[in-house]
N, CA, C and O atoms as a GROMACS GRO file, in nm:
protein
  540
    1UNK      N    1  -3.075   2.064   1.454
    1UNK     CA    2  -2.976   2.125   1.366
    1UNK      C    3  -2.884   2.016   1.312
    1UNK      O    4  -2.827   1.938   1.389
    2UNK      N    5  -2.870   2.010   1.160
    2UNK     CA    6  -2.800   1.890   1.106
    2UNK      C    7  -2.648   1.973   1.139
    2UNK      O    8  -2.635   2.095   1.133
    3UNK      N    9  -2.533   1.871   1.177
    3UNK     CA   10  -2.400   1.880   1.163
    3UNK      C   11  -2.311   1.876   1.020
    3UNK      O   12  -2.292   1.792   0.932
    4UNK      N   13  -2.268   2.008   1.046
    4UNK     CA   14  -2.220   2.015   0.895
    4UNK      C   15  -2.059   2.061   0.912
    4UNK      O   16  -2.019   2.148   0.989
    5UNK      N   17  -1.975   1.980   0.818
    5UNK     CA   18  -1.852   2.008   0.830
    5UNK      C   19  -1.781   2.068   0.697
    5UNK      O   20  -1.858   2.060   0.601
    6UNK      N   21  -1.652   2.128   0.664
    6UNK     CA   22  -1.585   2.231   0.616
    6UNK      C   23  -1.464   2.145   0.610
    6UNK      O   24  -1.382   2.153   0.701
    7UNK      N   25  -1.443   2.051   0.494
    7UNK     CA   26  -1.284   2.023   0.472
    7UNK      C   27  -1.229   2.151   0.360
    7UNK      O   28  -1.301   2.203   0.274
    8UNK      N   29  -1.088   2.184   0.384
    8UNK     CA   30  -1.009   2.234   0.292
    8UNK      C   31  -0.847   2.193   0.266
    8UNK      O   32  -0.785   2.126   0.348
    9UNK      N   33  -0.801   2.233   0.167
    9UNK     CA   34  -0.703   2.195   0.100
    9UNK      C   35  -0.572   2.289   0.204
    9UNK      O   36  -0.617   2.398   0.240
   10UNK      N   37  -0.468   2.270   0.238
   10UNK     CA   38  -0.360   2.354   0.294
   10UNK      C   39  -0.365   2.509   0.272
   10UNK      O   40  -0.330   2.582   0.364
   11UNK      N   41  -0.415   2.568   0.135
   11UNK     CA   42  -0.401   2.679   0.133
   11UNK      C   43  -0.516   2.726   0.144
   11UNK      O   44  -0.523   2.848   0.156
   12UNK      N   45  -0.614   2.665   0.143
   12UNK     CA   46  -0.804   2.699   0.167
   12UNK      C   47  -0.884   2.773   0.070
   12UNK      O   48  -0.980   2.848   0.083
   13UNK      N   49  -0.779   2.710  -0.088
   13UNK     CA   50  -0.826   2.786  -0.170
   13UNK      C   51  -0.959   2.638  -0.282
   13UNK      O   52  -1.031   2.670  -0.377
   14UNK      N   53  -0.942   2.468  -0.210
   14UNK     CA   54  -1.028   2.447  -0.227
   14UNK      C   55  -1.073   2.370  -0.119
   14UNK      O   56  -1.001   2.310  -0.040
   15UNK      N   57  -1.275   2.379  -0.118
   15UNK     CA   58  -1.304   2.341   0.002
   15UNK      C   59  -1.421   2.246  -0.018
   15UNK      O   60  -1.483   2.290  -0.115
   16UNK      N   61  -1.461   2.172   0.013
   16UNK     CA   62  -1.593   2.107  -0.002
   16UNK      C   63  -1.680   2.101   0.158
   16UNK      O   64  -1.611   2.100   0.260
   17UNK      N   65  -1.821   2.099   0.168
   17UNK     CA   66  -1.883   2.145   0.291
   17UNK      C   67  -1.961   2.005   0.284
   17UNK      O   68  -1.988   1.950   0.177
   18UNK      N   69  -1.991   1.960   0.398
   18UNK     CA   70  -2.048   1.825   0.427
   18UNK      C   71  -2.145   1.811   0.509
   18UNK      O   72  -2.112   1.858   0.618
   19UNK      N   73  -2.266   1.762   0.511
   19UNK     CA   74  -2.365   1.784   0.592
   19UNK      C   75  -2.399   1.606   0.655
   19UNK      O   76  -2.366   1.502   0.597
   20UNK      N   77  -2.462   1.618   0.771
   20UNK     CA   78  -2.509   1.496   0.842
   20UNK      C   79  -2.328   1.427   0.861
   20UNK      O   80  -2.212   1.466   0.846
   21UNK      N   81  -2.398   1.310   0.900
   21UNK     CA   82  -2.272   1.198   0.935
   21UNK      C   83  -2.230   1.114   0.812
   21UNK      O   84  -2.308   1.090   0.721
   22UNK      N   85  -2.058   1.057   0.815
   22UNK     CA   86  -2.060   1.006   0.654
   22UNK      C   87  -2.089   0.881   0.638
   22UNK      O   88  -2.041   0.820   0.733
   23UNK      N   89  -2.154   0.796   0.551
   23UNK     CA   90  -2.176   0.690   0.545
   23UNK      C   91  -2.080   0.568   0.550
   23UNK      O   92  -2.115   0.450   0.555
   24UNK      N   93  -1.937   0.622   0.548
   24UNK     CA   94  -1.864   0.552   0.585
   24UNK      C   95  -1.710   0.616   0.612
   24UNK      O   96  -1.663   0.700   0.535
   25UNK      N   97  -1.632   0.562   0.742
   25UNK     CA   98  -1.504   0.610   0.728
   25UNK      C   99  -1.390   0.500   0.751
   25UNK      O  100  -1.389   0.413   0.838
   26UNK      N  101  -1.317   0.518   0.675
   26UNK     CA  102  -1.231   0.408   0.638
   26UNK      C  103  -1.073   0.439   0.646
   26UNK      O  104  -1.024   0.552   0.641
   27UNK      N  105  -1.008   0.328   0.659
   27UNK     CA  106  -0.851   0.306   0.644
   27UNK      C  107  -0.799   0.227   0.536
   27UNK      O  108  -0.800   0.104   0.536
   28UNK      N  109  -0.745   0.310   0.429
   28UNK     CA  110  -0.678   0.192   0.323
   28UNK      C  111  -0.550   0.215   0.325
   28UNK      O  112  -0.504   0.323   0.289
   29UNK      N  113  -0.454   0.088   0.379
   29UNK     CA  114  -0.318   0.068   0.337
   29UNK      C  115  -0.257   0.025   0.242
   29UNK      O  116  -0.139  -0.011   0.242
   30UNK      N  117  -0.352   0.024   0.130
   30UNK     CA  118  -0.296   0.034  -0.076
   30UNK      C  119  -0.145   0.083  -0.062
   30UNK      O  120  -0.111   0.182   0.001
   31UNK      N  121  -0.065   0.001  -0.128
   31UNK     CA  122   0.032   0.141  -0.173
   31UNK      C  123   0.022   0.209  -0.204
   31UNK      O  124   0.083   0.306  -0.158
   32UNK      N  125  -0.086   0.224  -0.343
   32UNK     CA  126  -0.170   0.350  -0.398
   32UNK      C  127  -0.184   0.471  -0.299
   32UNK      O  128  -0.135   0.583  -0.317
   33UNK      N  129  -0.239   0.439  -0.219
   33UNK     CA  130  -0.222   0.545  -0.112
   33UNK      C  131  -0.123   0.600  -0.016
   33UNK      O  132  -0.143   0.706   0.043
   34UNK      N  133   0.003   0.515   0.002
   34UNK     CA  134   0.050   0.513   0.088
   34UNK      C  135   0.152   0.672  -0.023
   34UNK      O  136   0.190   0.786   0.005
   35UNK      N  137   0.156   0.596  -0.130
   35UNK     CA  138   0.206   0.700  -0.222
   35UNK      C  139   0.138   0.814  -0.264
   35UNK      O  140   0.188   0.908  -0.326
   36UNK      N  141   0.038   0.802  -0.233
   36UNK     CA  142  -0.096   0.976  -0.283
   36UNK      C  143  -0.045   1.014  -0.134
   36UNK      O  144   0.050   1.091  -0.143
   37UNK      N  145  -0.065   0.995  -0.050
   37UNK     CA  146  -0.027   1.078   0.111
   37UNK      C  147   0.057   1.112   0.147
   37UNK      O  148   0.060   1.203   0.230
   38UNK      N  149   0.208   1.029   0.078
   38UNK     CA  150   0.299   1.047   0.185
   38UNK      C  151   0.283   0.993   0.312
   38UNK      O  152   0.360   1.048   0.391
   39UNK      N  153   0.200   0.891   0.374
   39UNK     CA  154   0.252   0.828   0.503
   39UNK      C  155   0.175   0.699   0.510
   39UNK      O  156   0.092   0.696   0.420
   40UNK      N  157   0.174   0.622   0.563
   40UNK     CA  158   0.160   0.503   0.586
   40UNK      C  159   0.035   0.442   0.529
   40UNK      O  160   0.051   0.327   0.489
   41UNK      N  161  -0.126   0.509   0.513
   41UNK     CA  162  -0.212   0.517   0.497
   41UNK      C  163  -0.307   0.622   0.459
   41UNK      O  164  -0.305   0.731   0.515
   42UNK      N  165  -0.405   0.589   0.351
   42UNK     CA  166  -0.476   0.698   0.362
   42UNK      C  167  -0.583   0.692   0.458
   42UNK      O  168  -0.578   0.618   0.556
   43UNK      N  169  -0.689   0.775   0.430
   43UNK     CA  170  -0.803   0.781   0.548
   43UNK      C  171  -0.909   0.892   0.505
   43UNK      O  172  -0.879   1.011   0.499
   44UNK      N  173  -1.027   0.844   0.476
   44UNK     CA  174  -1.150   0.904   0.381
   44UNK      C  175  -1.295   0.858   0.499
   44UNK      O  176  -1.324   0.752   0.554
   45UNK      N  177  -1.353   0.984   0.498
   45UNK     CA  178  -1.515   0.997   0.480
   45UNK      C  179  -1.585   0.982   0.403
   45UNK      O  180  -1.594   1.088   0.340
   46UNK      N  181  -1.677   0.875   0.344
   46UNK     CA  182  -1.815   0.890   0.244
   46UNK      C  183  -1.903   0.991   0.290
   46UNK      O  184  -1.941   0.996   0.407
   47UNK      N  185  -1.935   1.073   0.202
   47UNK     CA  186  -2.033   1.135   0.220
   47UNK      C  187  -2.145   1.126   0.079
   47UNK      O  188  -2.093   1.137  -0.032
   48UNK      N  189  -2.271   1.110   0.085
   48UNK     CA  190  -2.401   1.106  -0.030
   48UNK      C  191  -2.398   1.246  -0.076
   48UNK      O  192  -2.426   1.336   0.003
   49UNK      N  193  -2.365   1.271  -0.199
   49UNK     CA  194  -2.342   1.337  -0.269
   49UNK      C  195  -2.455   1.490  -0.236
   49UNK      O  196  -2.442   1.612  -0.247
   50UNK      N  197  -2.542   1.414  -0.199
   50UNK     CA  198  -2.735   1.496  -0.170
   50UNK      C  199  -2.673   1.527  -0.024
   50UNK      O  200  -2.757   1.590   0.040
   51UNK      N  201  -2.548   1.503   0.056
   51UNK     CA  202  -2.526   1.578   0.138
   51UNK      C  203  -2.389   1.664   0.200
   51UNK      O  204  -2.330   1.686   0.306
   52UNK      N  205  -2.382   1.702   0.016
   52UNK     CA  206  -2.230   1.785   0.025
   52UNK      C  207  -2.334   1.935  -0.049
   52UNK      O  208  -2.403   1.943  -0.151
   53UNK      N  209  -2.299   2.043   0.067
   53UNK     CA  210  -2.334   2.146   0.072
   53UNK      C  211  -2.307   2.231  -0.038
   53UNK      O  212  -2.384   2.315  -0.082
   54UNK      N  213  -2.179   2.202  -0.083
   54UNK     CA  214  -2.084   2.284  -0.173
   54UNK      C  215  -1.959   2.244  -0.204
   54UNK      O  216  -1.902   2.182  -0.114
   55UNK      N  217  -1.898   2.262  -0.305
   55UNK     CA  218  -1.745   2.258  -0.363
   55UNK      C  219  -1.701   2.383  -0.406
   55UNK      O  220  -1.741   2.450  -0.501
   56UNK      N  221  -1.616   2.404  -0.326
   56UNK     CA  222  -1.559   2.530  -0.392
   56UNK      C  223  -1.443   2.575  -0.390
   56UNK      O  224  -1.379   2.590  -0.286
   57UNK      N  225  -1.386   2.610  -0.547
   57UNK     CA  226  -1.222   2.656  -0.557
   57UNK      C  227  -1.219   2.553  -0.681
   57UNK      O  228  -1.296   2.459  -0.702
   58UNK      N  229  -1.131   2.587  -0.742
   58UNK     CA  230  -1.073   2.521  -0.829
   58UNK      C  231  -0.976   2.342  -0.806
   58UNK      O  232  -0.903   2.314  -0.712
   59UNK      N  233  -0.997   2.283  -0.882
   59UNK     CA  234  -0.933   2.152  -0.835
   59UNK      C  235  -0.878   2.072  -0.964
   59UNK      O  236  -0.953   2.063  -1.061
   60UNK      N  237  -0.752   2.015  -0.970
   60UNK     CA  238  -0.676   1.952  -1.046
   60UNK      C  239  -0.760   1.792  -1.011
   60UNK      O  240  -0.818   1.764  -0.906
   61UNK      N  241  -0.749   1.724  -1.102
   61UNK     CA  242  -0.783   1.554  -1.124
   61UNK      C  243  -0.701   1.466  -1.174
   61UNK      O  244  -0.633   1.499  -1.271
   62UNK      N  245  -0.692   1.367  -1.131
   62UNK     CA  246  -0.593   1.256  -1.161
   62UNK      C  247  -0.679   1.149  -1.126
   62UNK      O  248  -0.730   1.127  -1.016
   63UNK      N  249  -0.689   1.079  -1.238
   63UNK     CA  250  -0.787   0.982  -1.238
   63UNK      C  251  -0.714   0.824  -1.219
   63UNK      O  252  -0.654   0.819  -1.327
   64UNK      N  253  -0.687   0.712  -1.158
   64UNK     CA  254  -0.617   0.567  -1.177
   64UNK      C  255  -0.714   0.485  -1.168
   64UNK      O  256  -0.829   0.521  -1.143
   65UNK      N  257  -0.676   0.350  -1.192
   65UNK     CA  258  -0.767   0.236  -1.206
   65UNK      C  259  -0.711   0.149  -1.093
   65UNK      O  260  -0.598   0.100  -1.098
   66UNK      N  261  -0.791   0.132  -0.994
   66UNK     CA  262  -0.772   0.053  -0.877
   66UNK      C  263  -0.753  -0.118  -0.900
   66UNK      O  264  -0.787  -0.179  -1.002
   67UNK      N  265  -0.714  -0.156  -0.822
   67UNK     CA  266  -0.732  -0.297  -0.796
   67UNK      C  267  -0.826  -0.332  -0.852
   67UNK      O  268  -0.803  -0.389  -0.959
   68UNK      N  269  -0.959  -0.318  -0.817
   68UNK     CA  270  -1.095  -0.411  -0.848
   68UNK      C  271  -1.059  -0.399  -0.988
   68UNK      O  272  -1.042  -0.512  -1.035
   69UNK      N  273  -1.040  -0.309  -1.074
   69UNK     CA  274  -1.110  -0.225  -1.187
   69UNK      C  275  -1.150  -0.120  -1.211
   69UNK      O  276  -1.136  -0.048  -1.310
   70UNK      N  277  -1.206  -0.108  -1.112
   70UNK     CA  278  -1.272   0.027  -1.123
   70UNK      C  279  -1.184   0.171  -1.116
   70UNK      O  280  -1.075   0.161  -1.059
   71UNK      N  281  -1.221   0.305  -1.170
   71UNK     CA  282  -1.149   0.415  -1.099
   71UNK      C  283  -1.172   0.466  -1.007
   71UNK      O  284  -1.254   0.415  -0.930
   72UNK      N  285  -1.107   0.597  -0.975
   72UNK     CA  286  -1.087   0.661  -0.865
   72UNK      C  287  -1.055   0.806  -0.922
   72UNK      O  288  -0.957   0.820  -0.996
   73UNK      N  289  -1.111   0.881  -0.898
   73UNK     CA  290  -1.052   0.994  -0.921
   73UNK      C  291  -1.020   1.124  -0.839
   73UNK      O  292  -1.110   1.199  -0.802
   74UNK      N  293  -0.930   1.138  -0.820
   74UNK     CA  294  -0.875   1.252  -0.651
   74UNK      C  295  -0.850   1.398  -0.748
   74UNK      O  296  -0.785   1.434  -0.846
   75UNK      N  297  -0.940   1.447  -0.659
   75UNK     CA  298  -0.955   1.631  -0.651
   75UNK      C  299  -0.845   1.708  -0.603
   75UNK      O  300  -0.892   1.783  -0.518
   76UNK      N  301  -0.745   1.724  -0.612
   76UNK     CA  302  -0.656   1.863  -0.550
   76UNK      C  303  -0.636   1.990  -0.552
   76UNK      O  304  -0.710   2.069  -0.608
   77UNK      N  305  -0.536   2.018  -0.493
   77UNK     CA  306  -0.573   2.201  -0.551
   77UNK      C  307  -0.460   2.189  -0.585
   77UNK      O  308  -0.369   2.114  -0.550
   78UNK      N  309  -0.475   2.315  -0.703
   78UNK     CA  310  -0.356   2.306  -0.818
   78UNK      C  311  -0.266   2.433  -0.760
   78UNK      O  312  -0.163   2.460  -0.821
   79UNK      N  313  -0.298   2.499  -0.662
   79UNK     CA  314  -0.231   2.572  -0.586
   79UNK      C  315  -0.128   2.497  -0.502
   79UNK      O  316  -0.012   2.494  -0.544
   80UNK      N  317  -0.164   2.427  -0.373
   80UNK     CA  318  -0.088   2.367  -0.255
   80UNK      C  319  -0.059   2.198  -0.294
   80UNK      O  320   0.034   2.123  -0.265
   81UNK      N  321  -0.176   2.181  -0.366
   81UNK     CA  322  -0.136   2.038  -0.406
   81UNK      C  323  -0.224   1.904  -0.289
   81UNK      O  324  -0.245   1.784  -0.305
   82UNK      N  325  -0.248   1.975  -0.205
   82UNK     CA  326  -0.296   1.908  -0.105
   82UNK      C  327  -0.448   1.843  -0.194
   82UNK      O  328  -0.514   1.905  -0.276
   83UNK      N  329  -0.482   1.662  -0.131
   83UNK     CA  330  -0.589   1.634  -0.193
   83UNK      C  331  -0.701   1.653  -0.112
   83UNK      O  332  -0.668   1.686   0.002
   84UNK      N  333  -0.830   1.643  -0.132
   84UNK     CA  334  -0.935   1.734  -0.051
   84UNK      C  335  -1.095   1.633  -0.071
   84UNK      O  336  -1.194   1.610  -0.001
   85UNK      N  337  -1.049   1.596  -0.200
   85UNK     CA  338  -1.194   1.466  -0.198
   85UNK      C  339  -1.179   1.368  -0.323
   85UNK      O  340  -1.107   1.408  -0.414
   86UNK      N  341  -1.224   1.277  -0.332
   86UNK     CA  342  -1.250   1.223  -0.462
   86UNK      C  343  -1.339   1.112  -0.506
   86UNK      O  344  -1.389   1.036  -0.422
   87UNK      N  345  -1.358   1.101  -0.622
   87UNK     CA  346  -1.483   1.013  -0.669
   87UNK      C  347  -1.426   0.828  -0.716
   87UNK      O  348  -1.331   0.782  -0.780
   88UNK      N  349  -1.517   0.782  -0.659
   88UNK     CA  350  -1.476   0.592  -0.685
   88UNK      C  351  -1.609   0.597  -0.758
   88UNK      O  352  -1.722   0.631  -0.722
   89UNK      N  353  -1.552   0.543  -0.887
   89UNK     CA  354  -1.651   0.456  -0.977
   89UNK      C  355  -1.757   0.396  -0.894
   89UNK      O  356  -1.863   0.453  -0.870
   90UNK      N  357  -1.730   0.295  -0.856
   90UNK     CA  358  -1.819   0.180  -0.761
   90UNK      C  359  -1.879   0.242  -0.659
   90UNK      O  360  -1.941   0.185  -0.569
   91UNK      N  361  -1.862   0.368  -0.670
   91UNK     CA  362  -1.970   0.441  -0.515
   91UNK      C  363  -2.034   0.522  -0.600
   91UNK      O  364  -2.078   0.609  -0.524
   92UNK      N  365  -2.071   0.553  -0.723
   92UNK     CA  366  -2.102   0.728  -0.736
   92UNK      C  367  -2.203   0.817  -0.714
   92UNK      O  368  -2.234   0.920  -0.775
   93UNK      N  369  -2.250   0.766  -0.619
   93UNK     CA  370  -2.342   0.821  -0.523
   93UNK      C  371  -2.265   0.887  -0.385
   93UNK      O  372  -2.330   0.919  -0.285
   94UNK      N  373  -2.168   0.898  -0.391
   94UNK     CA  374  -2.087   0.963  -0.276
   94UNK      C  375  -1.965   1.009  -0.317
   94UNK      O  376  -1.913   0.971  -0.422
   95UNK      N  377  -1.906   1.103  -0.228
   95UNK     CA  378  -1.815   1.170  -0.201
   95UNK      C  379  -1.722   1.128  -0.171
   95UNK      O  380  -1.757   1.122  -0.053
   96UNK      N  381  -1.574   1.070  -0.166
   96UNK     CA  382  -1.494   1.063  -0.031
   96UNK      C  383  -1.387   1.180  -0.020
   96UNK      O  384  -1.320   1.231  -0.111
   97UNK      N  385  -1.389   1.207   0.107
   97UNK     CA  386  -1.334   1.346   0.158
   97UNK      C  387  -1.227   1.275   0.255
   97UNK      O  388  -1.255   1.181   0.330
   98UNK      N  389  -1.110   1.331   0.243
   98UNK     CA  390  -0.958   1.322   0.328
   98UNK      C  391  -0.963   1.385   0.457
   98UNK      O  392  -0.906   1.491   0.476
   99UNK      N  393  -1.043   1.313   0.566
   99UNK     CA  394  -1.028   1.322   0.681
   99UNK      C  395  -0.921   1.426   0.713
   99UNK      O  396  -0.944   1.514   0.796
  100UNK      N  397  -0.846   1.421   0.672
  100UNK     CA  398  -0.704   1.540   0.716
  100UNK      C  399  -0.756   1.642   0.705
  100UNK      O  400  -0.733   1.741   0.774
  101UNK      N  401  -0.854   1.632   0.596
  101UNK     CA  402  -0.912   1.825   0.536
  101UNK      C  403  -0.990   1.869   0.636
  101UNK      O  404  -1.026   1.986   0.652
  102UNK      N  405  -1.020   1.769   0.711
  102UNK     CA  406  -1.124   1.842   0.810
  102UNK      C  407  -1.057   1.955   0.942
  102UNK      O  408  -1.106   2.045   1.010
  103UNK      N  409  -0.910   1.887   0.929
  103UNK     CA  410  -0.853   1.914   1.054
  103UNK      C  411  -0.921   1.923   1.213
  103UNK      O  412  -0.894   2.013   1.291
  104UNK      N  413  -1.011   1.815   1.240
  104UNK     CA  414  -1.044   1.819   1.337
  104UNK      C  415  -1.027   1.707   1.434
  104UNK      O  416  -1.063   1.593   1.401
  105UNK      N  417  -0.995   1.722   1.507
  105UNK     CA  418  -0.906   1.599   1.626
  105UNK      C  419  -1.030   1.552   1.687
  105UNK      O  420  -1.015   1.481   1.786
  106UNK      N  421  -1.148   1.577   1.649
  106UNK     CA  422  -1.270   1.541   1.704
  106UNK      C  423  -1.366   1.418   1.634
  106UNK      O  424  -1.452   1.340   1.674
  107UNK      N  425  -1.291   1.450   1.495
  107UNK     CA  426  -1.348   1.354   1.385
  107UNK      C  427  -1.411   1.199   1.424
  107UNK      O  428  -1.340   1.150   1.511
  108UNK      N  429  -1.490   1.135   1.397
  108UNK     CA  430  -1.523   1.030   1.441
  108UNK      C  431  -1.376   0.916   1.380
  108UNK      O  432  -1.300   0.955   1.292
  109UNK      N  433  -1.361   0.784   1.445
  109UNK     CA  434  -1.255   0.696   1.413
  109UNK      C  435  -1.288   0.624   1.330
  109UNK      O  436  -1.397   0.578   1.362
  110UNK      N  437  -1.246   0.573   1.208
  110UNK     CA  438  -1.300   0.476   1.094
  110UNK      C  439  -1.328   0.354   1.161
  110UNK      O  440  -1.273   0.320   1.266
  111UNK      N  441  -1.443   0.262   1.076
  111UNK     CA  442  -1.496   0.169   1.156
  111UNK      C  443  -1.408   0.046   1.070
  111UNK      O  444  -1.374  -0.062   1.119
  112UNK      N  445  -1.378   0.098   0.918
  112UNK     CA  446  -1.369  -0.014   0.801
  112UNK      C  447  -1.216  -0.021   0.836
  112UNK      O  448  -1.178   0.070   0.909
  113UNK      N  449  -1.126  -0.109   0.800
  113UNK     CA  450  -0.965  -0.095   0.747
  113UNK      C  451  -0.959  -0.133   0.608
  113UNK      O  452  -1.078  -0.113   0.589
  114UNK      N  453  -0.922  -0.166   0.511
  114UNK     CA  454  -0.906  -0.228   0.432
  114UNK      C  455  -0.724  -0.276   0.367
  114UNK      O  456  -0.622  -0.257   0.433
  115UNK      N  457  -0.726  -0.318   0.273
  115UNK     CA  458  -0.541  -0.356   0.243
  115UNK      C  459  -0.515  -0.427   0.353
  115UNK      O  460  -0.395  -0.450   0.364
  116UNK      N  461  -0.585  -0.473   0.444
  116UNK     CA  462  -0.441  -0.492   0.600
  116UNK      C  463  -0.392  -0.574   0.515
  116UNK      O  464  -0.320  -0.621   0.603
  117UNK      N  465  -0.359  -0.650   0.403
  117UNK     CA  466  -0.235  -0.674   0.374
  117UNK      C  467  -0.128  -0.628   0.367
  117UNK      O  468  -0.025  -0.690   0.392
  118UNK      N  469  -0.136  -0.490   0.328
  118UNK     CA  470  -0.001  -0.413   0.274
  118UNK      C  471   0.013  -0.276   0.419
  118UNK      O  472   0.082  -0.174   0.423
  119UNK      N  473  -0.104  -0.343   0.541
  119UNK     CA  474  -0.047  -0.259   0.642
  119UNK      C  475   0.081  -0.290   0.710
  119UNK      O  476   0.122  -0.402   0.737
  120UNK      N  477   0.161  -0.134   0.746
  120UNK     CA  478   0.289  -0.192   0.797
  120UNK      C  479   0.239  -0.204   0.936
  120UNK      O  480   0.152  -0.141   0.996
  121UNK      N  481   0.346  -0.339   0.986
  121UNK     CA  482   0.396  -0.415   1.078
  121UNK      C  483   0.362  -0.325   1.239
  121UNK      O  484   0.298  -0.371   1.334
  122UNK      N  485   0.429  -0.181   1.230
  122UNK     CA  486   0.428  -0.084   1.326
  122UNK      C  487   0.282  -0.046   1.346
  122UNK      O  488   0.248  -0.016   1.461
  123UNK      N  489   0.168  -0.043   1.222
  123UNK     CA  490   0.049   0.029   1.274
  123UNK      C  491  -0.072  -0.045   1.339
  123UNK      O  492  -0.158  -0.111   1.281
  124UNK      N  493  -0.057  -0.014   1.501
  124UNK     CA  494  -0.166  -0.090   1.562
  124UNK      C  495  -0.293  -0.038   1.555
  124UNK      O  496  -0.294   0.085   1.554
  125UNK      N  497  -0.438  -0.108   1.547
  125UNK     CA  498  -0.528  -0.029   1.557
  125UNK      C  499  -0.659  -0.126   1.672
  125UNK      O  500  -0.782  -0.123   1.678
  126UNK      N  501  -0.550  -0.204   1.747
  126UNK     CA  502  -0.594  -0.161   1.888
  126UNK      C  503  -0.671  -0.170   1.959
  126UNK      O  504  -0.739  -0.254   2.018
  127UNK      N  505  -0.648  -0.036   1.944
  127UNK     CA  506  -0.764   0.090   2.048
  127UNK      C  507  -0.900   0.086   1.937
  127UNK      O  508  -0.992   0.168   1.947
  128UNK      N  509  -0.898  -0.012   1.839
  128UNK     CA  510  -1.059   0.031   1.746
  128UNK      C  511  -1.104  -0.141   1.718
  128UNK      O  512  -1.099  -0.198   1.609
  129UNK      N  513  -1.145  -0.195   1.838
  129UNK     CA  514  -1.132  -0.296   1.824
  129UNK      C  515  -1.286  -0.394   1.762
  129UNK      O  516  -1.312  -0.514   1.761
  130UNK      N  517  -1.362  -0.270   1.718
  130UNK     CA  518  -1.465  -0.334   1.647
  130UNK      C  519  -1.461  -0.293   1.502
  130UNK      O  520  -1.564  -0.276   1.437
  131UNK      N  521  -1.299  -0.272   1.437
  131UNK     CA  522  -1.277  -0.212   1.328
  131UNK      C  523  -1.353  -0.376   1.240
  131UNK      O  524  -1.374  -0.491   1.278
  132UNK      N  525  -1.369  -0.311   1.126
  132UNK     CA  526  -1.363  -0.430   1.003
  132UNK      C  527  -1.221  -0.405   0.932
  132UNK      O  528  -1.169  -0.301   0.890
  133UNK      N  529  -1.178  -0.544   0.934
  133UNK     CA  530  -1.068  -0.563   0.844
  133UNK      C  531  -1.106  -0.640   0.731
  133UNK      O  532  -1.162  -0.750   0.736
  134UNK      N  533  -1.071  -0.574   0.620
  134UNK     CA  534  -1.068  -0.612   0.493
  134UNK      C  535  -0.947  -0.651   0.392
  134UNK      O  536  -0.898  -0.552   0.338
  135UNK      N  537  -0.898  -0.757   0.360
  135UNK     CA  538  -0.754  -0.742   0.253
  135UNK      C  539  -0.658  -0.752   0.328
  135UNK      O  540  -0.544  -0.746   0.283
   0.00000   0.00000   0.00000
């Protein structure tokens, strides 16, 4: 039986469904992000597009141009506001989904970091000591 997971947005009016394990899970301390979240970091699942079950609900887009060049474009709900997945140019063969949406304390731990430049001072990571640091 493949493992399939259920992120949603705060009000659960949008949801995307995820099947197998994600090809990658990551930590970026961008400001970019630090400002899309509200807290210190964001934190995303890849998932292959051939293994997202479904999208469903309505979703607002806001598209920016990252560092490299490339974009990014984040899915929300135009209800709660909460973000729920979004598309990177340079991947578009995948998904990335906001770990938060999953709400599950079970979630696997990201292997990647990236930005540790612009990580703050306070965030140790420790306890993940075969992380990749990037930036």
């Amino acid at each position: 039986m493949t493992l399939e997971r259920e992120a949603s947005c705060a009000c659960g009016k949008l949801r995307i469904a995820c099947r197998g394990e994600p090809i990658r899970i990551s930590i970026c301390h961008c400001l970019a992000c630090q400002k899309r979240t509200g807290s210190v970091f964001g934190m995303q699942a890849r998932f292959l597009k051939g293994n997202v079950r479904h999208i469903a609900g309505d979703s607002t887009r806001f598209t920016r141009e990252g560092d490299s060049g490339g974009t990014v474009s984040f899915h929300f709900c135009p209800h709660c506001g909460s973000t729920v997945y979004w598309e990177l140019s340079g991947v578009p063969e995948a998904y990335a989904v906001a770990v938060g949406a999953f709400a599950d304390p079970t979630f696997p731990a990201p292997r990647v970091s990236v930005y540790e430049s612009r990580r703050h001072d306070w965030v140790d990571l420790a306890d993940l000591p075969d992380i990749e640091r990037l930036g």
